[in-house]
C-alpha positions as CSV (number, residue, x, y, z in Angstrom):
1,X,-50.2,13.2,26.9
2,X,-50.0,10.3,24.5
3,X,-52.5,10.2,21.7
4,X,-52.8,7.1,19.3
5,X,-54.7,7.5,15.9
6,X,-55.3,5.1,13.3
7,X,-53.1,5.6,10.5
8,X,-56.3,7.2,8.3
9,X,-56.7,10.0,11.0
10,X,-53.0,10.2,12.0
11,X,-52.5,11.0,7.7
12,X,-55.4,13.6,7.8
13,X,-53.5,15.1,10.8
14,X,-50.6,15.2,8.8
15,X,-52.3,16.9,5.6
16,X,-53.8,19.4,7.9
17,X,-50.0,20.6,9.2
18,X,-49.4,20.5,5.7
19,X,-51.4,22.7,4.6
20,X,-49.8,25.3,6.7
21,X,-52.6,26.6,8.5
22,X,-51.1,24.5,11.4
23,X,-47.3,24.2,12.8
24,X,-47.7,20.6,14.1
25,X,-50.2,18.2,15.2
26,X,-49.8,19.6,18.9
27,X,-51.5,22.8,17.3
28,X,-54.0,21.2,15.0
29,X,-55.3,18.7,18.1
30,X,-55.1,21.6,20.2
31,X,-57.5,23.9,17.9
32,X,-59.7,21.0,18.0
33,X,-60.1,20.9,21.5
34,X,-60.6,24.4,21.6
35,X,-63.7,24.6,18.9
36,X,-65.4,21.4,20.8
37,X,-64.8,24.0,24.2
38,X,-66.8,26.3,22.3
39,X,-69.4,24.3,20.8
40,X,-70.0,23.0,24.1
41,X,-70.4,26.5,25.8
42,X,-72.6,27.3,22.8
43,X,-74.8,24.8,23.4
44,X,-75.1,25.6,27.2
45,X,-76.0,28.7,26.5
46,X,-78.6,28.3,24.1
47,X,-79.9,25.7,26.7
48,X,-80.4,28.2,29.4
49,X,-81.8,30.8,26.7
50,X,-84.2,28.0,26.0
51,X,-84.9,27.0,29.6
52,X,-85.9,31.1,30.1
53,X,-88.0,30.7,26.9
54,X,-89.7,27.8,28.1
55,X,-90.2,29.4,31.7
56,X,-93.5,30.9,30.7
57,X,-94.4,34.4,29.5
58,X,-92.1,37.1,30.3
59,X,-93.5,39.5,33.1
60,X,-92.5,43.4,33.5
61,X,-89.3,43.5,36.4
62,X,-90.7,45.2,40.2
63,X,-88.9,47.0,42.8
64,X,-89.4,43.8,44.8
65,X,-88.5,42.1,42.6
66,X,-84.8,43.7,41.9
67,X,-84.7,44.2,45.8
68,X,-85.2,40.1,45.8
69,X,-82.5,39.5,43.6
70,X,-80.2,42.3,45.6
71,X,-80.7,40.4,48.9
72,X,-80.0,36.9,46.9
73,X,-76.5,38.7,46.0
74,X,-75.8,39.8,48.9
75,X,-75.7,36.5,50.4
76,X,-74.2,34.5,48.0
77,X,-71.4,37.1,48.3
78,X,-71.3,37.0,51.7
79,X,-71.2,33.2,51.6
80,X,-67.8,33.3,49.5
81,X,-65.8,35.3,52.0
82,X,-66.6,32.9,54.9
């Protein structure tokens, strides 16, 4: 892969290796890809926590309701080995 930066960013690259924290560019840009993979998972996440937040008020678990969710495992399991 071939990145092109405009000299401004390709200079803050460079004072970032500089700094030592880094060993090249490869391994700053690849640190930055990394922590936006994160953030990105992070903000999933609190999506779906907010999603079950917004789902209404929280009711106690039933035995039918665990047996439900069993059965829905069971087939999706099932459904993968075919």
């Amino acid at each position: 892969m071939t990145i092109f930066l405009p000299e401004s960013l390709k200079v803050f690259v460079e004072q970032q290796v500089a700094s030592g924290k880094y060993a090249n560019a490869e391994q700053y840009l690849g640190a930055l890809v990394e922590a936006d993979q994160k953030q990105k998972s992070k903000e999933h996440i609190e999506a779906l926590i907010q999603e079950g937040l917004d789902s209404g008020p929280a009711t106690e678990m039933t035995s039918q309701d665990w047996e439900q969710i069993r059965r829905e495992g069971l087939v999706r399991v099932r459904g993968n080995r075919s």
